[in-house]
C-alpha positions as CSV (number, residue, x, y, z in Angstrom):
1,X,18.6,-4.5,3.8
2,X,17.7,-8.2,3.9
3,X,18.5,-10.9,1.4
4,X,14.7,-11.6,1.2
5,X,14.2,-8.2,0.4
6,X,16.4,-8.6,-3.0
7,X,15.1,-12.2,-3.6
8,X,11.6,-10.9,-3.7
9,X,12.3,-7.9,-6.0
10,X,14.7,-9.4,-8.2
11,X,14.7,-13.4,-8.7
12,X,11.7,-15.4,-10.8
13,X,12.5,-18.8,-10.0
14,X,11.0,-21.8,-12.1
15,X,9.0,-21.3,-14.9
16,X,6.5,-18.6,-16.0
17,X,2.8,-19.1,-15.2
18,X,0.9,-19.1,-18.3
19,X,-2.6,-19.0,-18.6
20,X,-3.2,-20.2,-21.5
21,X,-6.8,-19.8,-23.3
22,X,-8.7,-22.8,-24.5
23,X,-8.7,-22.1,-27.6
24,X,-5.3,-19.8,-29.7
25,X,-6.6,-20.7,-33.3
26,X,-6.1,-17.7,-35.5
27,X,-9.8,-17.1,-36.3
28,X,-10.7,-17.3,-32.0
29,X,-8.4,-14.5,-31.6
30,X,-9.3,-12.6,-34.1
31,X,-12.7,-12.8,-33.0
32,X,-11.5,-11.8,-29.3
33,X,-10.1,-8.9,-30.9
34,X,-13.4,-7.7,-32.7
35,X,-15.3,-8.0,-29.5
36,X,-12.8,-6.1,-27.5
37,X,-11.9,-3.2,-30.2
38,X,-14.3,-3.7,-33.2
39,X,-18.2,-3.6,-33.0
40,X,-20.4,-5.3,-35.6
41,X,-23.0,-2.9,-36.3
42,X,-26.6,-3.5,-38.6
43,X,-29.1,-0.7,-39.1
44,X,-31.8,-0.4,-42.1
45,X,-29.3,0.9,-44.4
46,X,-26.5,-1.6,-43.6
47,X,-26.6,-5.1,-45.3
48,X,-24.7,-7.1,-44.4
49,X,-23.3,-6.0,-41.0
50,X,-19.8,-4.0,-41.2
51,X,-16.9,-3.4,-38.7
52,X,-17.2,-0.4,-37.3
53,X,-13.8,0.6,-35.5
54,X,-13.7,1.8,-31.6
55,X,-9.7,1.9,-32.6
56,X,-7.9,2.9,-35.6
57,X,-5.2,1.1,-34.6
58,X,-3.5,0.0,-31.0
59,X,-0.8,1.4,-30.0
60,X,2.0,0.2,-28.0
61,X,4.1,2.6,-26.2
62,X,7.6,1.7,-25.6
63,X,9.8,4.1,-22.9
64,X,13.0,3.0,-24.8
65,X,14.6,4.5,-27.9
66,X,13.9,1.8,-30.9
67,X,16.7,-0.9,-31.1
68,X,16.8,-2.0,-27.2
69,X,15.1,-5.4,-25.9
70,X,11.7,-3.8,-24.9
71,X,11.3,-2.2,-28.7
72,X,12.3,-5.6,-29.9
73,X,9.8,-7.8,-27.7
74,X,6.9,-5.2,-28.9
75,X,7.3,-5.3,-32.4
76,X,7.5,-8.8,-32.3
77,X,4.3,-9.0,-30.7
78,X,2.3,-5.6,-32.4
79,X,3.6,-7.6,-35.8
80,X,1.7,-10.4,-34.5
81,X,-1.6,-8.7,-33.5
82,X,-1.9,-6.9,-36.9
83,X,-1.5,-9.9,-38.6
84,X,-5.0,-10.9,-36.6
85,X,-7.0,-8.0,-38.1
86,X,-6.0,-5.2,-35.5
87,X,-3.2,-2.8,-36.4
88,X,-0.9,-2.3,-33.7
89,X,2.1,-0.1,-33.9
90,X,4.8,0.9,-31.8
91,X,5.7,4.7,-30.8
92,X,8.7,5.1,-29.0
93,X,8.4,7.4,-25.9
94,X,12.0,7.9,-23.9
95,X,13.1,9.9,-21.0
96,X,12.4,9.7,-17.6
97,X,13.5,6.3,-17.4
98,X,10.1,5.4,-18.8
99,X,8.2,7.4,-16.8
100,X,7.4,9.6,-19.6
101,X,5.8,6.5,-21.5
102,X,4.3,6.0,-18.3
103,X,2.4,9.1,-17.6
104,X,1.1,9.2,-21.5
105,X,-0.7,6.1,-20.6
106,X,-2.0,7.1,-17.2
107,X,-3.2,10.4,-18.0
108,X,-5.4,8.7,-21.0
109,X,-8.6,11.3,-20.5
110,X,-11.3,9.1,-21.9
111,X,-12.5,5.3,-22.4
112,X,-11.4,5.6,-25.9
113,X,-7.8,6.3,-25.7
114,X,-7.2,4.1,-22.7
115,X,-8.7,1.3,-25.4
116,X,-6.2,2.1,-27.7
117,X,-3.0,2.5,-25.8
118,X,-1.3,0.2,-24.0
119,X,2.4,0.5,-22.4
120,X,5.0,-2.1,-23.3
121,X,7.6,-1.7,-19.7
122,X,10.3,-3.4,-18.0
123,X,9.9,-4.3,-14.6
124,X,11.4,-1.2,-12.9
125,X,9.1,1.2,-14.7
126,X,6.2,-0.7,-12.7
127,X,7.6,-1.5,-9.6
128,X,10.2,1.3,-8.5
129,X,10.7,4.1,-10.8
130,X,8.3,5.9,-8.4
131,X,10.5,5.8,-5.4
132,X,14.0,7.3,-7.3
133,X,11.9,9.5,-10.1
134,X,10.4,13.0,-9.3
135,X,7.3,13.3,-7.1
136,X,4.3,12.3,-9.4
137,X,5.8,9.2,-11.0
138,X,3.1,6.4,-11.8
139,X,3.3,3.8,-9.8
140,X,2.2,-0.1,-10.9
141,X,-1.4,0.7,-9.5
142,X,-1.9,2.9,-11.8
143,X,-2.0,1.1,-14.8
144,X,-4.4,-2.6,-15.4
145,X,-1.9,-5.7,-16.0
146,X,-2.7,-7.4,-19.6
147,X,0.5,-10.2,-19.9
148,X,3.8,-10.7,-19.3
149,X,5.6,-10.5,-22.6
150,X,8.9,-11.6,-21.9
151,X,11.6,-12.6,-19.2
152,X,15.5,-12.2,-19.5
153,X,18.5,-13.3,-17.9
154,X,21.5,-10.5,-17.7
155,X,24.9,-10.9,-18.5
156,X,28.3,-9.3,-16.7
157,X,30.4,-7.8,-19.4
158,X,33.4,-5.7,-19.4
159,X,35.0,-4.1,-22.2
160,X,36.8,-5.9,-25.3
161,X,40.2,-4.6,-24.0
162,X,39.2,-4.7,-20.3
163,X,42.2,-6.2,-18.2
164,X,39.5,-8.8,-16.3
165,X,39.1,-12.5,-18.6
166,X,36.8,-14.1,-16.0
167,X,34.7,-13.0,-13.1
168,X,36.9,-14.3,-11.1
169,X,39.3,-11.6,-11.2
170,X,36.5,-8.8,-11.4
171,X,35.2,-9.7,-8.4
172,X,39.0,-10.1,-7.0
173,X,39.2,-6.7,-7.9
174,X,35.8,-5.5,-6.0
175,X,36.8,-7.0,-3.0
176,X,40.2,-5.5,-2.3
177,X,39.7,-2.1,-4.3
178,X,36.1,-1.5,-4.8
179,X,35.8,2.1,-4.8
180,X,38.8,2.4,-7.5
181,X,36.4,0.8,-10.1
182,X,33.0,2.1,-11.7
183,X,29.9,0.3,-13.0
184,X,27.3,1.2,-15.7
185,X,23.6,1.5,-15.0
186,X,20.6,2.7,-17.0
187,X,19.4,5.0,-13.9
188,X,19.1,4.5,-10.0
189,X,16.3,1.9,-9.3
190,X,16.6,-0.2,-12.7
191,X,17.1,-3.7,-12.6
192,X,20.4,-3.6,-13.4
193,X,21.4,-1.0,-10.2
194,X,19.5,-3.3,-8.0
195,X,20.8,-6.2,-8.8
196,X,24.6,-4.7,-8.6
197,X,23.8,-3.4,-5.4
198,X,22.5,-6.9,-4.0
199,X,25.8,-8.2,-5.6
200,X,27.9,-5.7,-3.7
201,X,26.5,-6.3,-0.7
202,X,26.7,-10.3,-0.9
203,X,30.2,-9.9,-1.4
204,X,30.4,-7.6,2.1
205,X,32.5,-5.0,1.2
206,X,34.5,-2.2,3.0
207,X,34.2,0.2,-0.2
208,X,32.0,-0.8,-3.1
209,X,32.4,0.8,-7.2
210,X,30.3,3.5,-8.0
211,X,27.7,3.2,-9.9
212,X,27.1,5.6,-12.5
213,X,23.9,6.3,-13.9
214,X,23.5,6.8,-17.6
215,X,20.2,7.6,-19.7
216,X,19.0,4.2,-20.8
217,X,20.8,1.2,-21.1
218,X,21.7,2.3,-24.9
219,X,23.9,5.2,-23.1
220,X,25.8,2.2,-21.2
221,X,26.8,0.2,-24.1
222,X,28.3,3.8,-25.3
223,X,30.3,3.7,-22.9
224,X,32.0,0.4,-22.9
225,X,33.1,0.8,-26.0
226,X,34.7,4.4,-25.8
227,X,38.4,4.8,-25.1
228,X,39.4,2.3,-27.8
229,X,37.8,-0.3,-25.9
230,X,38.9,0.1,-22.9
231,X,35.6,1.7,-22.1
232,X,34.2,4.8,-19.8
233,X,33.2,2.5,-16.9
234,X,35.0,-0.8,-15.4
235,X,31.5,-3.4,-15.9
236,X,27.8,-3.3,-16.5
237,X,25.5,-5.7,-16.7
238,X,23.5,-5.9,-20.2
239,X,21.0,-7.3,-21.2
240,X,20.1,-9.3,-24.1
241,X,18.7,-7.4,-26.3
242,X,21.2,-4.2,-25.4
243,X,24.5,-6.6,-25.5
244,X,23.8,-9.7,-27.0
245,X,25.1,-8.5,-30.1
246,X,28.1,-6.9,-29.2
247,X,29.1,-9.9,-27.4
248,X,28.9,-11.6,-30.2
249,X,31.1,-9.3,-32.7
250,X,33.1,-9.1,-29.9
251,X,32.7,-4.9,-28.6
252,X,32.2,-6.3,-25.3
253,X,33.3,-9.6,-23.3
254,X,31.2,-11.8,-21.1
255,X,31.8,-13.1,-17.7
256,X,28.9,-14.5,-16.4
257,X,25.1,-14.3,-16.0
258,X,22.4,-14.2,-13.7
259,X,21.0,-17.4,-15.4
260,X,21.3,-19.1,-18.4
261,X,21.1,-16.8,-21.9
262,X,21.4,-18.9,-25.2
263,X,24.2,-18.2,-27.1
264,X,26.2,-16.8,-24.3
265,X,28.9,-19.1,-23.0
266,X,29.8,-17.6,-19.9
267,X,29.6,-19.2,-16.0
268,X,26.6,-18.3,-13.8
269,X,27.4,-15.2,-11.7
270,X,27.2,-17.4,-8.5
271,X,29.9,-19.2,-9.1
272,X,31.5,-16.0,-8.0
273,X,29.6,-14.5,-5.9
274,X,28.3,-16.8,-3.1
275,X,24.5,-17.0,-2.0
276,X,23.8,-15.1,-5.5
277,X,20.6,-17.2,-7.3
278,X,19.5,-17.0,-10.4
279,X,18.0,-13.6,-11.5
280,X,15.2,-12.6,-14.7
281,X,13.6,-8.9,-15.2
282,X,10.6,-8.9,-17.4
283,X,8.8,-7.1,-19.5
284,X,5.0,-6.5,-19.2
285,X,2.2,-4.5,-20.7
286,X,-0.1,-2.6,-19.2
287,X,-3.2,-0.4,-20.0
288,X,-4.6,2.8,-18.1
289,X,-6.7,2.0,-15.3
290,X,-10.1,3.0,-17.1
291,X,-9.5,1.1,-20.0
292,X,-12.6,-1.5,-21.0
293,X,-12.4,-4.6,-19.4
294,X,-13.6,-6.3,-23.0
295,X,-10.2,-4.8,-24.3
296,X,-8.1,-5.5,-21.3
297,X,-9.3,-9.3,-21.5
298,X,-9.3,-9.5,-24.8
299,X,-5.7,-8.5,-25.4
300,X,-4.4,-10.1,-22.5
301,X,-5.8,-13.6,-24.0
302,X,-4.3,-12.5,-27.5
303,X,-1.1,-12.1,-25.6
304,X,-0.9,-15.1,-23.5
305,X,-1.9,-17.4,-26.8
306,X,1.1,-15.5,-28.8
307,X,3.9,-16.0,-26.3
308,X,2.9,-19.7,-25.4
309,X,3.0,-20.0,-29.4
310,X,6.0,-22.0,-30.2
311,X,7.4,-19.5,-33.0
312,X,7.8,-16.6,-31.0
313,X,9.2,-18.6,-28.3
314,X,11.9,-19.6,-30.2
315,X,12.6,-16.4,-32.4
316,X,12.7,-14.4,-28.3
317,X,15.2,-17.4,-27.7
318,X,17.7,-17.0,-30.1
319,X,17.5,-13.5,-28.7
320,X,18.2,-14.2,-25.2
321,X,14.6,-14.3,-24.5
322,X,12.2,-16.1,-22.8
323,X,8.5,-15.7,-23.6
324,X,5.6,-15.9,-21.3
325,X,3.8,-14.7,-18.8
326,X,0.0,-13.9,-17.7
327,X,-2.4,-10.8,-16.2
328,X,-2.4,-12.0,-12.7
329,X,0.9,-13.5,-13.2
330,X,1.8,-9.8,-13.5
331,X,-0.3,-8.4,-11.1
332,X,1.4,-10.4,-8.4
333,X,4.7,-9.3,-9.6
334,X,3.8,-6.2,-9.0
335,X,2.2,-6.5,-5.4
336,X,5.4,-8.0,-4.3
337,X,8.2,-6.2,-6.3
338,X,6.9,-2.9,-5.2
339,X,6.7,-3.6,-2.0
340,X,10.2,-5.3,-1.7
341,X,11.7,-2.4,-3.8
342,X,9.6,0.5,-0.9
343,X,11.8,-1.4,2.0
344,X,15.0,-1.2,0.0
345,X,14.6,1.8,-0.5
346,X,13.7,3.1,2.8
347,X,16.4,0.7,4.2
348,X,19.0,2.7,1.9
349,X,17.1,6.2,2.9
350,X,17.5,5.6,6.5
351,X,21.3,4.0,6.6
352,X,23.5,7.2,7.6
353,X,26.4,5.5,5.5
354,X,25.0,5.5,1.9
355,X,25.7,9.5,1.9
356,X,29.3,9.5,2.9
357,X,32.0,9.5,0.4
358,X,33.6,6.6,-0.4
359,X,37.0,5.8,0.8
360,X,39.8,7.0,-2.0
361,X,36.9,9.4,-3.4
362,X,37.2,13.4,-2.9
């Protein structure tokens, strides 16, 4: 497993590409989204013309359970699109790691409910959830990139009564007792289990924590704070919208981040862990594969103008947020983090040593 392998999988550097449409005036996209999901129709007994609906309303499909940082960052933007004359709502569709969002959206039998469904996604569901989920998982092919919604940093926490103040003595820990401690995960091949794993093996260890897999990133916030906060597993790493919170009111402490999250004081994680660079997961929406190009375009210009707008910028920000992102900006993504994340996980397939117990473990 090569460090260009991780870097291409896991680290955005710079800034998000936007494309950003000539014109974001209210009554241009609302226009763009009449042409892509309204039709104006005139006959004999029509006068004048009248909106006749190829949706009822769009929906956006989230694989999370509502209150997580993907839920947020769509209802944010489905609030925004309704307010420009299409209603957009958000159905919640968990399990499977977001494969079950997934397949509702790939399996769309016709050109009308591809137009009207689109899937709302973090990175992992696009890019490796195939290679650790049960044969038949959709891949990123399958679906047609409309916009990067959002990027986000993630932040190395422990629990509030955890006996580690810095990550300076977490990782002290790692090194010379590794497999006595246990990390938090939302599943094997999310961002968060990938981005441990490249963190282990930076630091070149003899025995390295588990990594325990819970059902969502809700389920590893759980356990942080049971045992009267001293918490189920040793460390995680959260996200904003998952821990920001509960950093703040204190349920869970800091120790560093992968890059810089507003309103979290805490060091960047390679400060501690040499060679580490600065790492973002996003989230991106999609539609099936046969939906309309006029919808597809359409919506992915609605989505650029919104997250270049300065409002939602800021209200993601104070979130832990960062807003942005394009269709082929996406696209690429893709290409390259599925292809990084298919060697990474051949590499780990192939090494004889990933399936033998770990020293101190029965």
């Amino acid at each position: 497993m090569t460090k260009s392998l991780f870097l291409s999988l896991l680290l955005i550097v710079g800034q998000s590409e936007h494309l950003f449409a000539s014109d974001c005036s209210a009554q241009h996209l609302t226009s763009r989204l009449r042409a892509g999901f309204l039709t104006d129709i005139q006959n004999s007994n029509m006068r004048p013309p009248r909106n006749v609906s190829k949706c009822n309303e769009l929906t956006l499909v989230v694989g999370t359970a509502p209150g997580g940082g993907t839920d947020m960052v769509a209802r944010e933007i489905a609030a925004r699109i309704s307010q420009l004359g299409l209603n957009a709502v958000v159905e919640n569709r968990s399990g499977g790691a977001g494969t079950v969002a997934a397949n509702s959206i790939r399996s769309a039998a016709n050109e009308s409910a591809a137009r009207c469904r689109v899937m709302v996604a973090s990175n992992s569901v696009y890019t490796s959830n195939h290679l650790y989920q049960a044969s038949g998982t959709p891949r990123g092919t399958d679906f047609r990139p409309i916009g990067v919604l959002a990027e986000h940093p993630w932040v190395l926490v422990v629990p509030k009564n955890s006996p580690y103040r810095d990550a300076r003595s977490l990782i002290a820990a790692i090194r010379t007792g590794g497999s006595d401690l246990t990390a938090g995960a939302a599943g094997e091949g999310s961002p968060e289990d990938l981005i441990l794993r490249d963190m282990f093996s930076r630091l070149n260890l003899r025995s390295t924590p588990e990594i325990a897999q819970e059902r969502g990133t809700s389920g590893v916030m759980t356990a942080l704070q049971a045992n009267n906060g001293r918490g189920t597993y040793d460390f995680a790493l959260a996200s904003p919208g998952a821990g920001l919170e509960l950093i703040r009111s204190g349920q869970l402490r800091a120790l560093a981040v992968t890059d810089d999250v507003p309103g979290v004081d805490a060091p960047n994680l390679s400060q501690s862990v040499s060679g580490f660079l600065n790492t973002r997961s996003w989230i991106g929406m999609s539609g099936a594969q046969n939906m309309p190009e006029e919808a597809s375009q359409a919506l992915s210009e609605v989505v650029n103008c919104l997250t270049s707008g300065s409002e939602l910028r800021e209200k993601l920000s104070g979130r832990g947020y960062v807003a942005g992102g394009g269709a082929s900006s996406m696209a690429d993504r893709i290409r390259t983090e599925t292809a990084a994340a298919e060697a990474i996980f051949r590499s780990r397939q192939q090494a004889p040593a990933a399936a033998a117990p770990r020293p101190g473990r029965p």
